[in-house]
C-alpha positions in Angstrom: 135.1 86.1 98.7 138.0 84.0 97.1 138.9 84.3 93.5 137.6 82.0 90.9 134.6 81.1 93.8 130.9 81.8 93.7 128.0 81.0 95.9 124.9 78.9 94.9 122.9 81.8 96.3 124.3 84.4 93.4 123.9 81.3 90.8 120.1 80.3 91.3 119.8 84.4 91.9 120.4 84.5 87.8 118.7 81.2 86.8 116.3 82.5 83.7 114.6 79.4 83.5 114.5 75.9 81.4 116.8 75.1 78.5 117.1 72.0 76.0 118.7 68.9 75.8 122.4 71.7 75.0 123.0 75.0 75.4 125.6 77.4 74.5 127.2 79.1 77.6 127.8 82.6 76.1 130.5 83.3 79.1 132.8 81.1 78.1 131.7 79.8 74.6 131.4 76.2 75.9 128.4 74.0 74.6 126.5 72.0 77.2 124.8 68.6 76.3 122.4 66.8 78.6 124.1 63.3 78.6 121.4 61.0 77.9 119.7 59.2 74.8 116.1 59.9 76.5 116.7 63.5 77.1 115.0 64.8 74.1 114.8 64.7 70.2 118.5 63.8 69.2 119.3 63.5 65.5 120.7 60.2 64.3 124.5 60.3 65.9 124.4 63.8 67.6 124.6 62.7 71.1 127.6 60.1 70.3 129.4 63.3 68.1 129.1 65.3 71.2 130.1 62.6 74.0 133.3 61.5 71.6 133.8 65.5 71.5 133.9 65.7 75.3 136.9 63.7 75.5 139.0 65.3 74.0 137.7 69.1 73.8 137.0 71.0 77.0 134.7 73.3 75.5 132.1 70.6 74.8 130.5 69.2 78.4 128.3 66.7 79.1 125.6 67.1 81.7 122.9 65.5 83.5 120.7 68.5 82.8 121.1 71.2 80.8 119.4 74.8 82.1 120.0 78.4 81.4 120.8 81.6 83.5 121.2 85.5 82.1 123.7 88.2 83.3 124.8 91.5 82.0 122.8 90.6 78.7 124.2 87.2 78.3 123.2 83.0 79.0 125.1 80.6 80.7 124.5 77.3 81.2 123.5 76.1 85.2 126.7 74.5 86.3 129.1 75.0 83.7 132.6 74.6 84.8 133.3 78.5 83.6 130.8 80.2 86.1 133.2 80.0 89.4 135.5 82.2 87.6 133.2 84.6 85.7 130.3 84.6 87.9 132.3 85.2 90.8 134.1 88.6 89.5 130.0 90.0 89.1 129.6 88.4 93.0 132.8 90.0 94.3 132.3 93.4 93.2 128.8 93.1 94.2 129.5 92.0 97.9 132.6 94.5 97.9 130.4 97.7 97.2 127.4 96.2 99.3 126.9 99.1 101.1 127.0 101.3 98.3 124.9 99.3 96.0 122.3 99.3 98.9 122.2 103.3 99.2 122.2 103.5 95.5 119.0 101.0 95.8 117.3 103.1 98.2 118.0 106.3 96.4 116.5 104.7 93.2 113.6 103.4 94.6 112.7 106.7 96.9 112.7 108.9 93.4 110.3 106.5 91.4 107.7 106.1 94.3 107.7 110.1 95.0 107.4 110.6 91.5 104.5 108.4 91.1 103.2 109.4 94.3 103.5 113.1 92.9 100.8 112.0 89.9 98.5 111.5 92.5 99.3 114.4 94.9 100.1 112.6 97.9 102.3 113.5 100.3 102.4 110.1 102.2 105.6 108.6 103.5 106.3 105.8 101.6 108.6 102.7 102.2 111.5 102.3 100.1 111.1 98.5 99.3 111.3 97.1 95.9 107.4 96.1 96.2 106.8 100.1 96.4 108.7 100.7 93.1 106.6 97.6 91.3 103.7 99.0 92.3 105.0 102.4 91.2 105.4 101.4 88.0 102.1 99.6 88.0 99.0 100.7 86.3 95.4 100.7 87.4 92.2 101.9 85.4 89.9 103.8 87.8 86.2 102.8 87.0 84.7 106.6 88.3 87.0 108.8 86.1 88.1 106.1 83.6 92.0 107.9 83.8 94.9 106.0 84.3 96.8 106.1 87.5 99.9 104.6 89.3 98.8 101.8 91.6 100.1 103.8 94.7 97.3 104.8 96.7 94.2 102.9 94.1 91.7 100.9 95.9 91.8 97.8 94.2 88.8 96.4 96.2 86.8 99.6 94.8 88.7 99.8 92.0 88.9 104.1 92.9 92.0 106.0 92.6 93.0 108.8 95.3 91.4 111.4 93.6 88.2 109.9 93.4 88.5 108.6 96.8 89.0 112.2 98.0 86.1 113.7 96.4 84.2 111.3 97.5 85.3 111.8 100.9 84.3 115.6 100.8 81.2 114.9 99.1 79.9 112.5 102.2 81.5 115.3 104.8 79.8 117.9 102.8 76.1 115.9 102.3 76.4 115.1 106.1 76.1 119.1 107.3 73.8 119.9 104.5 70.4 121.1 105.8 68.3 121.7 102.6 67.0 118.4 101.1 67.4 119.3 97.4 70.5 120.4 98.2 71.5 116.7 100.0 69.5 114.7 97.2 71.8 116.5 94.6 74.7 115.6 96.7 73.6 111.9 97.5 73.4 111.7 93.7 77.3 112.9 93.2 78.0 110.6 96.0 76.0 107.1 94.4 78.0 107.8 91.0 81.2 107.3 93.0 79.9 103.8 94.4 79.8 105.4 98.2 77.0 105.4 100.2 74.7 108.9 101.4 75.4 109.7 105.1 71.9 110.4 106.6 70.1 114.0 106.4 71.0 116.0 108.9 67.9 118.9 108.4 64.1 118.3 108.6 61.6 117.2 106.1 58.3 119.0 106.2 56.7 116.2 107.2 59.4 115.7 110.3 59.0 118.8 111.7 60.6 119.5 115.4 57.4 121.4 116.5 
């Protein structure tokens, strides 16, 4: 990439949001006015000071609108004249080290999902995409055990995490070999306060004899 250049891709990539009718682009120290009388609540003379400003001082530059970015901790104004030059050196060494940035991305992201995937003893393969490491950060309230518990691996449509749905899994496997009907019942009954459903009995009532 050229010096004293940046894309429109890397610019909008950094747009924080909505600003005023000025703004003070802490890049270059420059204060940004939106040049027009029906831009907002203007004091008597403050748009005027500020146009009659921009004619003779650089740092003061009128606009048609006037919105804010953030970088490395600090604001700049969307289209201020300063950003090809200091925008660009963040773009340059970004695009330079690419590949590195990339591995260092993937790196990052595999540690934080294993880790929250660890809380949870799983051992599943996980993507490393920046949608894993959200939802490894993420939080989810199980409504069987009450706990807390990364979002990796919680039914949201039950609203289970893994280690109910496990149980609950072993329960139904357990309740569907189980030949003595107390035995089932008290199973069924484990099985209904984790919201699953009782498999059928597999033994034979008294009634239901097979002779």
């Amino acid at each position: 990439m050229a010096n004293n250049s940046v894309s429109d891709e890397f610019v909008e990539a950094f747009r924080a949001g909505i600003g005023g009718i000025r703004g003070k682009c802490q890049l270059c120290d420059r204060e940004c006015f939106e040049n027009d009388e029906g831009a907002g609540d203007w004091e008597v003379g403050e748009l005027e000071k500020l146009r009659e400003r921009a004619k003779i001082d650089e740092k003061f530059v009128a606009m048609d609108s006037v919105s804010l970015g953030r970088i490395d901790g600090k604001e700049f104004v969307m289209g201020c004249p300063c950003l090809p030059a200091n925008l660009g050196e963040y773009e340059s060494f970004i695009w330079n080290h690419r590949k590195q940035i990339a591995e260092y991305i993937r790196s990052r992201v595999k540690l934080i999902v294993e880790a929250a995937a660890e809380d949870e003893n799983s051992s599943d393969s996980l993507t490393d995409s920046l949608e894993q490491e959200e939802r490894a950060k993420a939080k989810a309230n199980c409504r069987y055990c009450n706990r807390v518990v990364p979002k990796i691996g919680f039914d949201e449509v039950e609203q289970r995490c893994r280690k109910c749905a496990e149980k609950l899994d072993a329960l139904c496997d357990r309740a569907s070999r189980e030949n003595d009907r107390p035995k089932y019942e008290s199973v069924c009954e484990e099985i209904r306060k984790l919201g699953g459903e009782s498999p059928s009995f597999s033994g034979y009532d008294d009634d239901n004899l097979p002779f």
